[in-house]
N, C-alpha and C positions, 0 to 999 in steps of 0.2 A: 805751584799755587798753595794757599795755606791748606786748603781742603782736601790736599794731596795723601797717599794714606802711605805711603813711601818714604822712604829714608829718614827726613827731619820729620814725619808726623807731630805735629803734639809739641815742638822743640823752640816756638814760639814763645817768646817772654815777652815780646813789648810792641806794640804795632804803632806806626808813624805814619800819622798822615800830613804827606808832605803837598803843599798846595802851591799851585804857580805863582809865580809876583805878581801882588798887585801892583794898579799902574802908577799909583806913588813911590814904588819900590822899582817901577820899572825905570821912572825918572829917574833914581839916583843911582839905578848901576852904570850906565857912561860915565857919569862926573865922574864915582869912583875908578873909572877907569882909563880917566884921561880925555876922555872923548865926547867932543861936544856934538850936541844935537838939540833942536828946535823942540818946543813940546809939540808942534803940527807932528815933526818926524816922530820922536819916539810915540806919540798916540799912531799914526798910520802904523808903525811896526808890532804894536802891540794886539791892533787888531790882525795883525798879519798871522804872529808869532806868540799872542799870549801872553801870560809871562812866565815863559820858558827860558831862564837865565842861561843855558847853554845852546836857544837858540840865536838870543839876542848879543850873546858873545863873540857870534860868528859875523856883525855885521862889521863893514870896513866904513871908519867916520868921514873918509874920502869921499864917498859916495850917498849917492841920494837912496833911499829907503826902498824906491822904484829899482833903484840900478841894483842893489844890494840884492833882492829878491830874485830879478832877473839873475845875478852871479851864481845865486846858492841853489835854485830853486829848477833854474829852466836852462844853464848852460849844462853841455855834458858832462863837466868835471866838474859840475857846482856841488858843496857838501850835503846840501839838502834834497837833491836832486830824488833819490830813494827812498826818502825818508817817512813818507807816508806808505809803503808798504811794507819796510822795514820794521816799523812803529807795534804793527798788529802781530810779524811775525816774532817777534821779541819779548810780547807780551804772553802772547795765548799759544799754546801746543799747537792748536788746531783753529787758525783765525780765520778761516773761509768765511763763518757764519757772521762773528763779528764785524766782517768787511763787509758781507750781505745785508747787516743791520743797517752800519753806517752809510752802506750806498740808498736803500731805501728812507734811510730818515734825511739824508741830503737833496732828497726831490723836493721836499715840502718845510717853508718855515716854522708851521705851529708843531711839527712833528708828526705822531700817529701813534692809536692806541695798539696796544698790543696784540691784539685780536688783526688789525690791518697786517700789522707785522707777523703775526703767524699764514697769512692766507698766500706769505708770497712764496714760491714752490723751494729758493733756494735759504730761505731759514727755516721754517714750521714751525711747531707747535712745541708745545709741551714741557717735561724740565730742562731739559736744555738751552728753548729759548728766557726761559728766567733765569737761568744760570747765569749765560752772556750778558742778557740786560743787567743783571745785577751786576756784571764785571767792567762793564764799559761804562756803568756808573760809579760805580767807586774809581773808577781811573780817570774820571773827568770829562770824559769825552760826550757821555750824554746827562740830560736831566731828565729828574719823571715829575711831572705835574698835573695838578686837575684843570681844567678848561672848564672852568662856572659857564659861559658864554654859549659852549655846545651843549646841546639835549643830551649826545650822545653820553651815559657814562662809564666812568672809569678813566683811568691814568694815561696820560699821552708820553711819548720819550718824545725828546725832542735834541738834536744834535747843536752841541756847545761850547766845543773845542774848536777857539780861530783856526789854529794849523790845522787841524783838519777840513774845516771848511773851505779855507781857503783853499786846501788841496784840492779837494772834492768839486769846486766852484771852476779852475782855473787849470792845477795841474789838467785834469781827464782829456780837457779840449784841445790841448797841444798835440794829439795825435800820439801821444806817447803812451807805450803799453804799460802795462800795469805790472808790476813783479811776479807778483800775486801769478797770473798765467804763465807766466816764467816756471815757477816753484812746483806747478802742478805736473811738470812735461818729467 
């Protein structure tokens, strides 16, 4: 990470922030690549997939955006099958908390203020949960906003990454284990 005090410290010259495709960008990557699809399809897939240009890559134009999902997502040998706990362990040294974040902001749509988020036993408190937040927000995955609406004050996170939610929504209920408790044994 940039804040690393190791090797490359300091060796940073130009930071890139690269942001998923929008969904007018998401329309014209099939044309460019031969492969026709309905705008109904490519909107269902983008709420699926984002716009994740290398996950949208992987869909086959044979197939309906349902079966496509099913291929990648939920068959054994599908390539996205992993992909939501591989995501976290590729990113963060130590993603336990990250995925603790995300599992608790995926119970609720408005999100939850950070203070909620500190009270749950498996993230806490303190620099570390700001650390994370700040990291799962710069990578896309959550927002932080005010809620004029609640009494309550202060900043809400709230989870906003389709492929994860969708994970989070869909993958969890198939009964399939999590990597995550894999990686711990």
């Amino acid at each position: 990470m940039l804040r690393d005090r190791k090797g490359f410290h300091n060796r940073v010259t130009k930071r890139i922030q690269l942001f998923p495709f929008t969904l007018k960008e998401c329309e014209e990557l099939p044309e460019n690549n031969d492969v026709v699809m309905t705008r109904q399809q490519i909107i269902e897939c983008y709420m699926i997939f984002g716009g994740i240009p290398f996950y949208l890559n992987l869909l086959d134009s044979r197939l309906s955006p349902a079966q496509n999902v099913d291929e990648l997502m939920f068959k054994p040998y599908g390539e996205l099958r992993d992909e939501y706990s591989e995501l976290f362990y590729s990113l963060y040294k130590k993603p336990e908390k990250h995925i603790a974040i995300i599992e608790a902001l995926s119970e609720t749509k408005n999100g939850k203020t950070r203070k909620e988020l500190s009270e749950i036993p498996a993230i806490g408190g303190g620099s570390v949960l700001t650390k994370d937040l700040e990291e799962l927000e710069q990578c896309g995955f959550i927002r932080k906003y005010t809620n004029y609406t609640k009494s309550v004050n202060g900043a809400y996170y709230q989870l906003v990454d389709p492929f994860v939610l969708f994970s989070r929504r869909f993958l969890n209920r198939t009964g399939r284990t999590d990597r995550s408790s894999d990686r711990s044994k």
